[in-house]
C-alpha positions as MATLAB code, in Angstrom:
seq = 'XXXXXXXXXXXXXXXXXXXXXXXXXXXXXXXXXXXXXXXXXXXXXXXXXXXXXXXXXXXXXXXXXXXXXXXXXXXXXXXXXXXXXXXXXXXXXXXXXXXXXXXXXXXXXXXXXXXXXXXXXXXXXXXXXXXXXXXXXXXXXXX';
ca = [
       0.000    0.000    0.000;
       1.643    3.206   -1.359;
       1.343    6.242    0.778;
       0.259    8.184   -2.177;
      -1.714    7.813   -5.320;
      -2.191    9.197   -9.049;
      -4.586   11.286   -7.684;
      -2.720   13.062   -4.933;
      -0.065   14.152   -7.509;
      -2.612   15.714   -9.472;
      -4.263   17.255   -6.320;
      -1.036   18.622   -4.747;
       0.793   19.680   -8.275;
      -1.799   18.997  -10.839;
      -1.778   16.837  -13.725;
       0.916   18.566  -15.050;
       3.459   17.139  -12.578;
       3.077   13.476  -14.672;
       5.212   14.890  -17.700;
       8.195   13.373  -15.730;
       6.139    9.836  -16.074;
       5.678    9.866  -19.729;
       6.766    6.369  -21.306;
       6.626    7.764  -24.984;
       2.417    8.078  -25.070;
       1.552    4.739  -23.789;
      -0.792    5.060  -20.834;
      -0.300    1.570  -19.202;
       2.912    1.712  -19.096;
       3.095    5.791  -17.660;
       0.513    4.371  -15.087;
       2.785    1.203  -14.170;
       5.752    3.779  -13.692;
       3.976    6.133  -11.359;
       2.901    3.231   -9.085;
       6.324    1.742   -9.064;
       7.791    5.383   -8.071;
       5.107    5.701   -5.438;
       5.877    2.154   -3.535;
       9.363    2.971   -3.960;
       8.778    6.283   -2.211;
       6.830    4.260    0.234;
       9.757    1.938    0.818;
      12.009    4.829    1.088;
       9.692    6.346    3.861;
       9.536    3.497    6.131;
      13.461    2.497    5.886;
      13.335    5.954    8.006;
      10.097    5.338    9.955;
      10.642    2.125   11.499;
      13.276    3.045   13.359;
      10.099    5.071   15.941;
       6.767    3.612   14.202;
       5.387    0.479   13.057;
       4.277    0.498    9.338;
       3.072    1.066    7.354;
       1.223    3.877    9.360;
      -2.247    3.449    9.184;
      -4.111    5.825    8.256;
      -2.037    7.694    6.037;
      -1.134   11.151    8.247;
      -1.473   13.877    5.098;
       2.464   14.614    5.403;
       3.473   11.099    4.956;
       1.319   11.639    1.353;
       3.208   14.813    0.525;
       6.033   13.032    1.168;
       5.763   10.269   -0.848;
       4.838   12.173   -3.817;
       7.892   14.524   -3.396;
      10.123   11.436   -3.379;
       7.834    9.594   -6.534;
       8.231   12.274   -8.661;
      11.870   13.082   -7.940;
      12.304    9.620   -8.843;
      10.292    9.809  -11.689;
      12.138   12.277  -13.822;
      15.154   10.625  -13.893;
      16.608   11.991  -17.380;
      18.517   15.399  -17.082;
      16.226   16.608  -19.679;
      13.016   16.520  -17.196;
      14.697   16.571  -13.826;
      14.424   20.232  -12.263;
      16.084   21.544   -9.402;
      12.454   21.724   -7.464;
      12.655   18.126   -8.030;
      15.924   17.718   -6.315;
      15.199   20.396   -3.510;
      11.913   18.727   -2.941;
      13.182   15.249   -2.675;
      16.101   16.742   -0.186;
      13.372   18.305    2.116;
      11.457   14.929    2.074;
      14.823   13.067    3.046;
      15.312   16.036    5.642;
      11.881   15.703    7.205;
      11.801   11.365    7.609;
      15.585   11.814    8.948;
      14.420   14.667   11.899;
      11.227   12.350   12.433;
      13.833    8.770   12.447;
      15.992   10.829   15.347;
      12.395   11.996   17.110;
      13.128   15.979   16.629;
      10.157   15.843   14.616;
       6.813   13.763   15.344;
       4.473   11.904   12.624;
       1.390   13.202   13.491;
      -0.640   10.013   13.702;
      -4.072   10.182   15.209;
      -4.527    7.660   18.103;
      -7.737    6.674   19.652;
      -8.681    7.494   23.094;
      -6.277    5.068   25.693;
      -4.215    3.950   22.966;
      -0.471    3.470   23.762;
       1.837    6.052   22.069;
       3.286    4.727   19.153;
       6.901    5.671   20.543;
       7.891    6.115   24.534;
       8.123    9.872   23.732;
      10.696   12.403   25.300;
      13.311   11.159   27.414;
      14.503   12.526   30.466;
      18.116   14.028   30.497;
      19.590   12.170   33.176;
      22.997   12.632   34.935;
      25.261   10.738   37.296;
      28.422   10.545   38.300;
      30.946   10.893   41.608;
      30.198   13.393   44.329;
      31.003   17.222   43.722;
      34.490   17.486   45.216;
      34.330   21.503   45.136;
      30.733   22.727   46.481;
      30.034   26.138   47.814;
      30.158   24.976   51.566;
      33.467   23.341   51.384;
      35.321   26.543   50.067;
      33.684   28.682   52.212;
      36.068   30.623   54.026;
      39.016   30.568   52.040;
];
């Protein structure tokens, strides 16, 4: 199950966006390209997710959709003749986002039912140890 579809390309970017999928005019095989690209994308996205969340995250949080279309359609125009630099930076911010949410500076906003467990253990305490202060305010008092 792809995090995005056909459709959500041509909702976020509009049809438009699909030049990069052209197979020389022949629909089934443009169609078979731009699901490949988005369950690759998909793929991509949960190499980085499952390091904090089960997946494939169910149901699809609206991010995880722009994503995956960022990361399709970089893939997708892979010529230098239809590749663009939006495409690159795009695809960078995508890889930029999954990597902050993999190291938890970032949270996947998943919607969780009432007394569900989080789906990770959340913030962690900083916690610090070590051997008693050898220099405190009431030993050098006085000198």
């Amino acid at each position: 199950m792809a995090y995005a579809t056909r459709h959500d390309i041509e909702t976020l970017y509009s049809a438009d966006a699909l030049y990069v999928a052209e197979r020389g005019g022949d629909a089934a095989q443009t169609g078979a390209a731009i699901n490949r690209a988005l369950e690759q994308a998909t793929d991509e996205i949960d190499a980085y997710l499952r390091v904090r969340y089960e997946t494939p995250v169910v149901p699809v949080p609206f991010l995880l959709t722009q994503l995956c279309v960022d990361i399709a359609l970089y893939r997708l125009a892979n010529t230098a003749d239809v590749r663009s630099e939006e495409h690159r930076v795009r695809y960078e911010d995508a890889i930029g986002q999954l990597k902050r949410i993999g190291k938890g500076d970032m949270a996947l906003p998943v919607s969780r039912e009432p007394g569900d467990p989080p789906a990770h253990d959340g913030p962690r305490p900083i916690v610090q140890t070590g051997p008693v202060k050898q220099f405190t305010r009431d030993k050098l008092d006085g000198l």
